[in-house]
C-alpha positions in Angstrom: 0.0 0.0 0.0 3.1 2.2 1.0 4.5 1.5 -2.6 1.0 2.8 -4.5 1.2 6.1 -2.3 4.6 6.6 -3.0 4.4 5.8 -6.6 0.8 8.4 -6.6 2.7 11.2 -5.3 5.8 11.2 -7.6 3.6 11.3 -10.4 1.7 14.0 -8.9 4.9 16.2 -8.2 6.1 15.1 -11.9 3.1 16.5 -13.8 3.0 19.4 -11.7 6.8 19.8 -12.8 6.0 19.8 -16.1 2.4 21.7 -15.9 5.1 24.4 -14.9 7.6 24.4 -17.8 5.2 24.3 -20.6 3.2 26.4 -19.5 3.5 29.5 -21.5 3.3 27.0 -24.6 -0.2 26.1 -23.7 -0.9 29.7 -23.4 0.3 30.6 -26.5 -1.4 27.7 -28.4 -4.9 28.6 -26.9 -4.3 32.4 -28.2 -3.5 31.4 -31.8 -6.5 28.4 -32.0 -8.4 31.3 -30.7 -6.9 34.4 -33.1 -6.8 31.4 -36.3 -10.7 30.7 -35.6 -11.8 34.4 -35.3 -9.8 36.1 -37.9 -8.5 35.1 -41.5 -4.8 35.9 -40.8 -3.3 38.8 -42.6 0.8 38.5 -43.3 1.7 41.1 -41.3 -0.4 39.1 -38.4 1.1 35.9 -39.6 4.9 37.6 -39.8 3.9 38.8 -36.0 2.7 35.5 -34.8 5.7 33.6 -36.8 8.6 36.0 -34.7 6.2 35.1 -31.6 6.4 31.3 -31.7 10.5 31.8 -33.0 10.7 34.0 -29.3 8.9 31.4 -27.6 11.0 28.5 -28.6 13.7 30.1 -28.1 12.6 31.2 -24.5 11.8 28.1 -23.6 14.9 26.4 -24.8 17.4 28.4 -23.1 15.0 28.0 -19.9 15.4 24.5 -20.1 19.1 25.2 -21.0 19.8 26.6 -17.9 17.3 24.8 -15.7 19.7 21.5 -17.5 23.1 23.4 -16.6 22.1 24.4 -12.9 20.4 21.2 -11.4 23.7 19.0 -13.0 26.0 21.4 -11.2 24.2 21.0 -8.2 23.2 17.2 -7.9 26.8 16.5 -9.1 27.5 18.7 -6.0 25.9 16.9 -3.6 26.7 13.6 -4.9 30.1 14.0 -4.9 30.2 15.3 -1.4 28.2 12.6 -0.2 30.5 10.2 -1.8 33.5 11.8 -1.0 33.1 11.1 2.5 32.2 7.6 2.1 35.3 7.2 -0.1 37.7 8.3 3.0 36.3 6.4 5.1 36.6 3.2 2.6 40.5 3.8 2.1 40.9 2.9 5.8 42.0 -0.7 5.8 40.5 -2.7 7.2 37.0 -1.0 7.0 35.5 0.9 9.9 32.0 0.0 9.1 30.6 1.5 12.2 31.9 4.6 11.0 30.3 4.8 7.9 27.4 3.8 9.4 27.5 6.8 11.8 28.3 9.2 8.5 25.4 7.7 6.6 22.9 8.2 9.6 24.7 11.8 10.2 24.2 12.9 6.4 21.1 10.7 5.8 23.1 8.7 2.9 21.8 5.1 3.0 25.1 3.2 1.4 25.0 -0.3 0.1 28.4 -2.4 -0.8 28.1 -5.3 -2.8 31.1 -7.8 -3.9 31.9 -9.3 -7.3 28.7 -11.7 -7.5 26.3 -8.8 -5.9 25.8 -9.9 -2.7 25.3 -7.4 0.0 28.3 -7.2 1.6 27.1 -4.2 4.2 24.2 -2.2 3.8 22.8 1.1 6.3 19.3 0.6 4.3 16.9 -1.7 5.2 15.0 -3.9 2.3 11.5 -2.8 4.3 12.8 0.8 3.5 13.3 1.0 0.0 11.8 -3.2 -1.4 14.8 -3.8 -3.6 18.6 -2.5 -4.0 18.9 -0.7 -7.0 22.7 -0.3 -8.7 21.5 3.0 -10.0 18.9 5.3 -10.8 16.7 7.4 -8.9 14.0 6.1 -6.0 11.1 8.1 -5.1 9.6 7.7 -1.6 6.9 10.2 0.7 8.9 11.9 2.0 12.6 11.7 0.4 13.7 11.5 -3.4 17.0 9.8 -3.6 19.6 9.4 -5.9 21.2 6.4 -6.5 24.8 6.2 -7.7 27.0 2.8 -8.5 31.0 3.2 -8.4 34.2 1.0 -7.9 36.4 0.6 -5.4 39.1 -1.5 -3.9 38.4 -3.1 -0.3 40.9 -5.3 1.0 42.4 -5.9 -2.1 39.1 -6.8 -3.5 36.6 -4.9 -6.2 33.7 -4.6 -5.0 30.3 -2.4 -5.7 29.2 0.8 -3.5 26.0 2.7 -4.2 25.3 5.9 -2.5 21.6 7.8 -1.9 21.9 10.8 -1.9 18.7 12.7 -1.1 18.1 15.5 -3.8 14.9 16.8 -2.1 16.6 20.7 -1.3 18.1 20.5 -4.9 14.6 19.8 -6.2 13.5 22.7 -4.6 16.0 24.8 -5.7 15.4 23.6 -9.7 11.9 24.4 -9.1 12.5 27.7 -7.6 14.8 28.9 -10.7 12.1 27.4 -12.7 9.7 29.8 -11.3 12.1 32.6 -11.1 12.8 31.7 -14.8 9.1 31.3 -15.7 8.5 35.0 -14.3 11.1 36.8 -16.0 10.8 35.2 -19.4 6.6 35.5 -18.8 7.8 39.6 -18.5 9.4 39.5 -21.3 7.3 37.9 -23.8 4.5 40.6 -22.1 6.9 43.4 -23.3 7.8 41.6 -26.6 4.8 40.5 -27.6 3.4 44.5 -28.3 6.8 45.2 -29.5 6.8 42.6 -32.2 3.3 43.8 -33.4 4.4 47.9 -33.0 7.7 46.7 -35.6 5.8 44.8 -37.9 3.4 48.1 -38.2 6.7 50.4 -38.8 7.9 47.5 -41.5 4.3 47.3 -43.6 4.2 51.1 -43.5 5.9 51.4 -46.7 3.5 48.5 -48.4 0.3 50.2 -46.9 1.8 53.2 -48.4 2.1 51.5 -51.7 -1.1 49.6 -51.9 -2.6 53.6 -51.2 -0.9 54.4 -54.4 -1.7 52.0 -56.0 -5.6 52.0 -55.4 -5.6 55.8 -56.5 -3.8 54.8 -60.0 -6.8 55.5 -62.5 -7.4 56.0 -66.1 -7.4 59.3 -65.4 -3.9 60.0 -63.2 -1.5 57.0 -64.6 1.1 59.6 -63.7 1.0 58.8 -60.1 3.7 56.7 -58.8 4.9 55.1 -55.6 7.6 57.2 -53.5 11.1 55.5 -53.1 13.0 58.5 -51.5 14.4 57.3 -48.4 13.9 53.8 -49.3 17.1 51.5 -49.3 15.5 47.7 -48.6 14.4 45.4 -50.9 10.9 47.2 -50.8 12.2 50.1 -52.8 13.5 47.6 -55.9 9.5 46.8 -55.8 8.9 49.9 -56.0 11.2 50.8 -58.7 10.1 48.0 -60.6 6.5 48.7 -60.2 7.2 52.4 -61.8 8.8 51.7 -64.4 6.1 49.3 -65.1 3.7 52.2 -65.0 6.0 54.0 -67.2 5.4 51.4 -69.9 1.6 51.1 -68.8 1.2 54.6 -69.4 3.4 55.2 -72.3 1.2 52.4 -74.2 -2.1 53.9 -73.0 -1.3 57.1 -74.6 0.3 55.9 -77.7 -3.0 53.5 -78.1 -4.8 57.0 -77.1 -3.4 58.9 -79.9 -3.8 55.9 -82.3 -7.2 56.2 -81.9 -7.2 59.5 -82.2 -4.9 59.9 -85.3 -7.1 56.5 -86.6 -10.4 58.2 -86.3 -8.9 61.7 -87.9 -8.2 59.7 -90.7 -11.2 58.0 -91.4 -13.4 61.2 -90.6 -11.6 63.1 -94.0 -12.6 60.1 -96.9 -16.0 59.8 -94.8 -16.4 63.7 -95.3 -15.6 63.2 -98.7 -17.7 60.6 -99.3 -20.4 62.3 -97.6 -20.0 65.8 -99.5 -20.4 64.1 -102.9 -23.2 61.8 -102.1 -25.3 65.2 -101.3 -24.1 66.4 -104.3 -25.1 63.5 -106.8 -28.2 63.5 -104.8 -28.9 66.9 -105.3 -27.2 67.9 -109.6 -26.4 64.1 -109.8 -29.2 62.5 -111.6 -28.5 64.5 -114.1 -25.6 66.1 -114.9 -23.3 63.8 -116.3 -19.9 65.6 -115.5 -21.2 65.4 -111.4 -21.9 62.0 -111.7 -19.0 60.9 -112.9 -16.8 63.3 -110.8 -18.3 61.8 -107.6 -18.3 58.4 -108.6 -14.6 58.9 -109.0 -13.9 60.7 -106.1 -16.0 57.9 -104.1 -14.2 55.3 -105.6 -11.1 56.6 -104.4 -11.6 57.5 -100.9 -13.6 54.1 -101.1 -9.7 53.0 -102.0 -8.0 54.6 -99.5 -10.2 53.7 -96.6 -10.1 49.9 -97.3 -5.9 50.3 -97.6 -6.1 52.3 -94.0 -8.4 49.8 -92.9 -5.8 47.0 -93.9 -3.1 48.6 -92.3 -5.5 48.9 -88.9 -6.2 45.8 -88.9 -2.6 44.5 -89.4 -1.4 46.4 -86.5 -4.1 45.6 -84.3 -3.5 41.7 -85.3 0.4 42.8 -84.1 -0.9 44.7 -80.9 -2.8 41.5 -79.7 -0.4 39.1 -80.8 -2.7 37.1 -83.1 -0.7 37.4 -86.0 1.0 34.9 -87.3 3.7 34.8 -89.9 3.1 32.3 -93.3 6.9 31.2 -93.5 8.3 29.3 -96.4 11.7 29.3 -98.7 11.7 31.3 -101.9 14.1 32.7 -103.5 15.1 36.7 -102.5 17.0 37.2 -105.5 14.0 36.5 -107.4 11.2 37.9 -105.6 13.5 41.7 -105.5 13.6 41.7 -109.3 10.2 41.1 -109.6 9.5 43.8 -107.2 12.0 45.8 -109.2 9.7 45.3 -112.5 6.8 45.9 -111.2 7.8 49.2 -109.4 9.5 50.5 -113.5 6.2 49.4 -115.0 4.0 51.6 -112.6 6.2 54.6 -111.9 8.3 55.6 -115.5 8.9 59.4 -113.6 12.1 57.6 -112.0 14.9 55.7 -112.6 14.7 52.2 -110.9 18.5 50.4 -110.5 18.5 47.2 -109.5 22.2 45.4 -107.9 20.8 41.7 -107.4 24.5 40.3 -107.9 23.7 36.7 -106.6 20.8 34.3 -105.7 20.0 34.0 -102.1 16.9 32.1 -100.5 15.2 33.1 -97.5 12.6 31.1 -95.3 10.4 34.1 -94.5 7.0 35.1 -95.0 7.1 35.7 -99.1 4.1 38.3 -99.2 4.9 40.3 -95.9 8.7 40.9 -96.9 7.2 42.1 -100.2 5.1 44.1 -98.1 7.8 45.6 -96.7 10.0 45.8 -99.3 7.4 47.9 -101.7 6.5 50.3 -98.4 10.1 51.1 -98.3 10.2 52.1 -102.2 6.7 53.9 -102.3 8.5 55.5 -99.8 11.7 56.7 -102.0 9.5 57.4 -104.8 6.9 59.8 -102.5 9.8 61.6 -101.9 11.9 62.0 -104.6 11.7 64.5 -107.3 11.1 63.4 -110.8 13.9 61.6 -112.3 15.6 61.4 -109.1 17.1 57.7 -108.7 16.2 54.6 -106.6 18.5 51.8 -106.1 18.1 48.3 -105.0 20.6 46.4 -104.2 21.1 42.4 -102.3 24.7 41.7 -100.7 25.3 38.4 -98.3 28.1 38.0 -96.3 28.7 35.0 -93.7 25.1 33.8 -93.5 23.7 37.5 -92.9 21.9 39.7 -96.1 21.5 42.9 -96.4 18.4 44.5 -98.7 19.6 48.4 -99.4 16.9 51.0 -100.7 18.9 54.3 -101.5 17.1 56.9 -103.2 18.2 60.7 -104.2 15.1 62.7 -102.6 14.7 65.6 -99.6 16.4 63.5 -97.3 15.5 63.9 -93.5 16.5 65.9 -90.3 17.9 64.3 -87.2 14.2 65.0 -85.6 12.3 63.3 -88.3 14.3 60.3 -88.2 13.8 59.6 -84.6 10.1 59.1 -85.4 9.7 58.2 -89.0 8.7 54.7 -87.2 6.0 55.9 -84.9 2.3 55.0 -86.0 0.7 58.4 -88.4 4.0 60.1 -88.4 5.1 62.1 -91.7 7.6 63.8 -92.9 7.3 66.6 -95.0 3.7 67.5 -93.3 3.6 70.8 -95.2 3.1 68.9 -98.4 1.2 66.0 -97.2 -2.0 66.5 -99.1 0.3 66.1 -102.4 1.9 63.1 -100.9 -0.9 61.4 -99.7 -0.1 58.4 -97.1 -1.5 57.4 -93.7 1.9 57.5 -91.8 1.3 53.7 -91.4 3.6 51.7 -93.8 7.3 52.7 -92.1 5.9 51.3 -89.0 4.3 48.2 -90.8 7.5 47.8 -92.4 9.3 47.5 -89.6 7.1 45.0 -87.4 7.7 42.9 -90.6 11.1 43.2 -90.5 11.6 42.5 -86.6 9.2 39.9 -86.8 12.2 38.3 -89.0 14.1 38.8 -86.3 15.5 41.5 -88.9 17.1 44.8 -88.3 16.1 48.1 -90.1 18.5 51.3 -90.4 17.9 54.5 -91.6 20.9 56.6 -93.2 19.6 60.1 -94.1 20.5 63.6 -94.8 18.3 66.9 -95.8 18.7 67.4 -99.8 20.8 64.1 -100.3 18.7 61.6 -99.9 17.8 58.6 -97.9 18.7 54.9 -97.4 16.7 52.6 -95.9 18.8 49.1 -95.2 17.4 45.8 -93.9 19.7 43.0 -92.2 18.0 39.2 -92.0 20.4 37.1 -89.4 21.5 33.9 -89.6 18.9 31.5 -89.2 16.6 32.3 -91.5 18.5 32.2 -94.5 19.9 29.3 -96.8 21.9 29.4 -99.8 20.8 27.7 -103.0 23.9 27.4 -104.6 
């Protein structure tokens, strides 16, 4: 019955022990099953909770560190003063057993000596006391908590076995009370860290909250507005940067697609004006004067003309814009396809002189139509702007797998400012004569998405009275020689 009790209580004082030390973890776990039910966790929260639970662990472990480090130092103590008189003692030869008996009743160290085969050769505790001699370990009673140690020595020339008990109760007590001493301070400081954790993680998201404020303002109608990165020097402010020069593109793209549809609906709104205006006149002298009729069926017919073409062009950079069109690739033969261009361009247009330098045959696997396309934008270019019998030459030169497609003509040339945006979408030179010239300010920029979509270069050499030449480089990859 004694042995039930005895066993009831250690248990009891163990799980109060341990009730103790994880304590604060059972805390903590209640407050985040509680915050995790209530409240769909934001990252700053989570970032708060996460730098909790890293504090706590690490609170807990060096508690435990130094609870570990303390009661050793102190058990080893006691033990090896309560051994160390024993040991005197046991050097004496022959053995004085009524003097260790009267040091293990003074210090309260029950002491057991076995020999070789473990049989008790003197013993100060009783079997009634304790049931069974243990070799080591620790024994638990009502009102004592030993600790059991098993060492060698030499008695009379003869190894034998002695175990010590040292009663651990006051060092028990003395764990526990740094436990609690360490349980209150560390207690303190998760109080004051907890509020400090959540008061940095505020002063970190700042410059996010800040952001996301930006960024909710950022309309169609203020694109300009971007996110501050003075005083920034963290990662944040390469998100930041990033994120405006993102705008940047966002809003340079808005406004050129703004001004296409502007320039795009200014050129549709003349022909339809045109169109309009003589359809009220054949309606109103029409029917029957012949010279009306057939001056507005005429004029119809050729706005009718240059709608569809501006439509065409629309439509192909619209395909482009969206990324829906797809290049028709297959080999022909440059050489060839240049010289028919070359033909067809002196049978239309006999105001100029057409020279042609097609020196040698090179294939290209391209799209056949759209490098024509190109091809003839670039010399209705020349021509437009080229007096009468000025020249136009075309020449083909391949060198180490990479052609070169030269259009040189002997017009009015170009200024430094015109040919930084000869390639923007409705841009013209020459503005003052544009009626004369006629022209969307489409093709150049057709004519280059052709070429890049080769993965092609285009350069433009130009100067004001001497002309212009547009040249075209296809790289390697794209090309094959027939011969």
């Amino acid at each position: 019955m004694k042995n039930k009790d005895e066993k009831s209580d250690s248990k009891t004082v163990r799980t109060r022990i341990l009730k103790v030390i994880f304590f604060p973890v059972s805390i903590m776990s209640f407050v985040t099953g509680v915050i995790r039910k209530k409240a769909e966790l934001s990252i700053r929260l989570q970032l708060s909770l996460r730098h909790i639970y890293i504090l706590i662990k690490a609170v807990i472990g060096t508690g435990f560190i130094v609870i570990a480090i303390f009661a050793s130092i102190i058990i080893r103590d006691t033990v090896q003063e309560d051994y160390s008189g024993i040991a005197n003692i046991i050097k004496q030869d022959p053995i004085v057993y009524a003097e260790i008996k009267a040091y293990s009743m003074q210090k309260g160290i029950p002491v057991v000596i076995y020999d070789r085969n473990q049989n008790v050769l003197y013993s100060t505790a009783t079997g009634r006391e304790y049931g069974y001699y243990p070799l080591a370990g620790i024994i638990w009673s009502r009102e004592n908590l030993y600790l059991a140690v098993n060492r060698s020595a030499v008695v009379s020339r003869e190894t034998v076995q002695i175990i010590t008990y040292s009663d651990v109760r006051d060092n028990l007590r003395e764990i526990i009370k740094i436990s609690q001493i360490i349980l209150v301070v560390h207690t303190v400081i998760l109080l004051i860290s907890v509020p400090a954790i959540a008061v940095s993680g505020r002063k970190i998201f700042q410059p996010i909250r800040e952001m996301t404020q930006t960024v909710k303002e950022i309309s169609e109608k203020n694109l300009n507005l971007r996110i501050n990165v003075s005083g920034s020097k963290n990662e944040l402010k390469e998100l930041a940067l990033t994120f405006n020069e993102m705008m940047n593109r966002i809003e340079d793209q808005y406004n050129r697609q703004r001004q296409f549809v502007s320039d795009a609906s200014h050129e549709l709104r003349t022909p339809i004006a045109v169109i309009q205006g003589y359809a009220i006149m054949l309606d109103r002298w029409g029917k029957h004067d012949k010279e009306v009729l057939q001056e507005s069926v005429d004029a119809i017919k050729n706005e009718a003309e240059g709608m569809n073409e501006l439509i065409d062009k629309l439509l192909f950079l619209a395909r482009h814009d969206n990324s829906t069109f797809v290049f028709e690739k297959e080999e022909f033969s440059l050489s060839e396809m240049l010289l028919e261009t070359i033909k067809e361009t002196q049978i239309i247009d006999t105001t100029h002189k057409i020279n042609g330098k097609i020196d040698q045959e090179v294939s290209l696997y391209a799209d056949k139509s759209r490098i024509k396309q190109a091809i003839r934008i670039l010399i209705d270019n020349a021509l437009k702007y080229s007096p009468v019998d000025g020249e136009i030459t075309i020449s083909l030169e391949k060198e180490n797998n990479r052609i070169a497609i030269s259009l040189k003509d002997t017009g009015i040339g170009m200024s430094q400012v015109e040919l930084e945006h000869i390639f923007d979408r409705f841009y013209r030179t020459d503005k003052s004569r544009t009626k004369e010239k006629g022209g969307h300010g489409l093709g150049l920029a057709i004519a280059k998405i052709i070429i890049l979509g080769h993965n092609g270069k285009i350069k433009v050499r130009s100067k004001v009275g001497e002309g212009s030449e547009f040249i075209i480089f296809l790289e390697e990859g794209i090309i094959t020689d027939l011969k």
